[in-house]
C-alpha positions as CSV (number, residue, x, y, z in Angstrom):
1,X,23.5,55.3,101.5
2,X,21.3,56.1,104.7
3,X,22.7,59.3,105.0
4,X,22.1,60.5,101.4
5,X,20.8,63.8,100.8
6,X,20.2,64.1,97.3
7,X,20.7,62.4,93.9
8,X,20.3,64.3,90.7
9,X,22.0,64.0,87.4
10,X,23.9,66.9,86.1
11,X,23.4,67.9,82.5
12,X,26.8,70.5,82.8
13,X,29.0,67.6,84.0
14,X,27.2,64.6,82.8
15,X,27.5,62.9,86.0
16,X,24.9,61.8,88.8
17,X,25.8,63.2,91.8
18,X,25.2,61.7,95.4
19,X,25.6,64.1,98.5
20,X,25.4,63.1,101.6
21,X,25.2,64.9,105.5
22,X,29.1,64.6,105.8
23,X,29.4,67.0,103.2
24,X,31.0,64.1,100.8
25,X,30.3,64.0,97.2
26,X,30.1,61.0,95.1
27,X,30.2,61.9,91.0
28,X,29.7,58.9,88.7
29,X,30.6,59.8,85.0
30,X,27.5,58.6,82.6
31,X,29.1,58.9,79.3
32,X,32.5,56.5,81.1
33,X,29.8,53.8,82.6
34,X,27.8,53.7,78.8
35,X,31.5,53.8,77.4
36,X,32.1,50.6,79.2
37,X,28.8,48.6,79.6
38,X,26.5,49.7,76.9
39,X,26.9,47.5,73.3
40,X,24.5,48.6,71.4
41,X,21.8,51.9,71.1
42,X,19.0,49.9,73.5
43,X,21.5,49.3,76.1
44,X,22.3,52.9,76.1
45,X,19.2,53.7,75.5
46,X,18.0,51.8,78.9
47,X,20.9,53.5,80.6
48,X,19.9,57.1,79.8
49,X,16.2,56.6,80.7
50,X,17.9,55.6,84.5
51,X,19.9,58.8,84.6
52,X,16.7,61.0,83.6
53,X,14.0,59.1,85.5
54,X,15.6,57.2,88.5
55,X,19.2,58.6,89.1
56,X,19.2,56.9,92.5
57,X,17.8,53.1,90.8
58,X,20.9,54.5,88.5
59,X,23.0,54.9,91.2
60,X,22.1,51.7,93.0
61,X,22.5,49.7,89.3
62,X,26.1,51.0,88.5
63,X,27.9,50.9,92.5
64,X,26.0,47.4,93.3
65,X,25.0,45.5,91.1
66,X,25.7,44.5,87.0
67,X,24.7,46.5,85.1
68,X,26.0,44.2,81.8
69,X,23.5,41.4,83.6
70,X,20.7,43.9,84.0
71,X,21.2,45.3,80.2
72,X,21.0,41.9,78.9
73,X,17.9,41.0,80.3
74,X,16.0,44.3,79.8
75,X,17.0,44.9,76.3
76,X,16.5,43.3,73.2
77,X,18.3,43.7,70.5
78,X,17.3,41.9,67.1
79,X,19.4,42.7,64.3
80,X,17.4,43.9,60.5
81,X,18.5,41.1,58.6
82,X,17.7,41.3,54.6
């Protein structure tokens, strides 16, 4: 991604959007990824803070790393028990 010229998430489309100086466009979909990785309101929770804050630590979460790994160990979910 050393030829990246912007990141940015786009409320109309729901997706972050990568361009770069070849004029390509990467488009990840945000409510697919949560679809598929998030369990629980934290984990989606976490996810949308990325998109908002730090599309590109987004970005760099979803295309190279794993991002079930990563939920895991930055949420915590503790159920209300009675």
């Amino acid at each position: 991604m050393d030829r990246l010229i912007s990141c940015e998430f786009n409320m109309d489309t729901a997706c972050v959007e990568l361009k770069f100086f070849d004029d390509s466009m990467i488009a990840i979909d945000t409510i697919a990824v949560e679809n598929e990785v998030a369990d629980n309101m934290y984990q989606q929770s976490e996810l949308d803070y990325l998109i908002y804050n730090d599309p590109l630590a987004y970005v760099e979460l979803i295309l190279s790393g794993d991002p079930e790994i990563y939920l895991k160990t930055v949420t915590e979910y503790k159920a209300l028990d009675s």
